[in-house]
Legacy VTK file of the C-alpha trace (Angstrom):
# vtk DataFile Version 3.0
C-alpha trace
ASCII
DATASET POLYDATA
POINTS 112 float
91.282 56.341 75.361
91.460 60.585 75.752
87.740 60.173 75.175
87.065 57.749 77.786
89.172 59.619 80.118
87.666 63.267 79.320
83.907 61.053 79.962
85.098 60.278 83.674
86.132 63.946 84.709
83.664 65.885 86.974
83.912 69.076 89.134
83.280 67.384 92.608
83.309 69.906 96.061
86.536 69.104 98.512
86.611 70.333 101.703
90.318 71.265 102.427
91.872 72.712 105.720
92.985 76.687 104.770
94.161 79.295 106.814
91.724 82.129 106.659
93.979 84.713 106.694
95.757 83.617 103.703
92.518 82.767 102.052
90.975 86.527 102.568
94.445 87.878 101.864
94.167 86.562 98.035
90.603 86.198 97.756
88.478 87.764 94.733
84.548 87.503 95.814
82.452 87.561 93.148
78.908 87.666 92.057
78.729 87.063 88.516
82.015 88.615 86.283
82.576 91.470 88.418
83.884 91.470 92.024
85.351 92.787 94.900
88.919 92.482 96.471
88.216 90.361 100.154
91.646 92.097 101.450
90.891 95.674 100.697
87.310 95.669 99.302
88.065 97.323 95.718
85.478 96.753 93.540
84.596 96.182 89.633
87.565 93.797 89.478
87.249 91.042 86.898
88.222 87.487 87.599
88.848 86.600 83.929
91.049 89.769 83.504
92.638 91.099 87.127
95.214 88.428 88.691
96.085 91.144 90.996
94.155 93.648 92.898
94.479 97.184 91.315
93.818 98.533 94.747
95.979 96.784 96.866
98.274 94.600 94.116
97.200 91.490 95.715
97.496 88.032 93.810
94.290 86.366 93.240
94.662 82.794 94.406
91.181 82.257 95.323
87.721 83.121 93.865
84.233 82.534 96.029
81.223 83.170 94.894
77.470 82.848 96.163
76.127 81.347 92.691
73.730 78.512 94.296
73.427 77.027 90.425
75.327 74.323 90.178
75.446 74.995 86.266
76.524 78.546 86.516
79.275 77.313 88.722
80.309 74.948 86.568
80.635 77.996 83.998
82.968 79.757 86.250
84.766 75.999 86.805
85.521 75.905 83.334
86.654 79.466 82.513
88.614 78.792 85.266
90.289 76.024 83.576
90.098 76.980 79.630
91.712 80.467 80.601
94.049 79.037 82.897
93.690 81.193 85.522
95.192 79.327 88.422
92.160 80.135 90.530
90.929 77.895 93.211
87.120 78.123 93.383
86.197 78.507 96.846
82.468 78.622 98.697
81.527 82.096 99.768
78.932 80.548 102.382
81.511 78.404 103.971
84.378 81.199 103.782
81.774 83.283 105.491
80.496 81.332 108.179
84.654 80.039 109.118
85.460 83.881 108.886
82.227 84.143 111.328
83.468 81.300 113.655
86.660 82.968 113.893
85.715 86.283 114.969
83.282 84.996 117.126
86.349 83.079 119.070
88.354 86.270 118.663
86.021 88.030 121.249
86.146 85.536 124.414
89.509 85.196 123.785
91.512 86.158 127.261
93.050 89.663 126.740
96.126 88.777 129.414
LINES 1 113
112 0 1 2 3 4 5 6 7 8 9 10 11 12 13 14 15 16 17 18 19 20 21 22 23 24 25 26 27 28 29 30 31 32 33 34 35 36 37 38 39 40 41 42 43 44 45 46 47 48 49 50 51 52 53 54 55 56 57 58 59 60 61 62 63 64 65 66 67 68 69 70 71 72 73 74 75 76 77 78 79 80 81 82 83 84 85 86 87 88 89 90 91 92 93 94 95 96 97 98 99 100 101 102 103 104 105 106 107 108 109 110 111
């Protein structure tokens, strides 16, 4: 029966509602081990090692990465999960391009 079960379980993308401030505020953006802090850009930070941010002492709640591999994300997926990291695995293009939108808005908005 754990075999059948461990058969059926797949990494599948979700698309969840997040606040972006929150998101950038505990968000490690990575390339491939090494990365940078999204809240106060420190870099060299390691996602399997660093939980906080040794520049700003942020927790690390979110990782995003640009990786377009589906099996090198998948990797990072399971590192993830064997080193129980807590780490939600987050888009970089779609953090990017909300964090885009929102600016964007931020600049017609009404001053007054």
């Amino acid at each position: 029966m754990g075999q059948e079960k461990e058969g059926s379980v797949r990494s599948l993308r979700v698309w969840q509602e997040l606040d972006l401030d929150t998101v950038k505020r505990h968000l490690l953006l990575i390339d491939d081990l090494y990365g940078t802090c999204a809240s106060c850009k420190q870099i060299g930070l390691n996602y399997l090692k660093d939980s906080k941010c040794s520049g700003c002492g942020t927790d690390f709640k979110y990782l995003a990465t640009r990786l377009k591999d589906s099996a090198e994300t998948g990797k990072i997926l399971s590192r993830i999960k064997k080193e129980n990291l807590g780490l939600t695995l987050i888009d970089r293009e779609d953090y990017e391009a909300a964090l885009a939108q929102k600016n964007i808005g931020s600049l017609f908005k009404d001053p007054s």
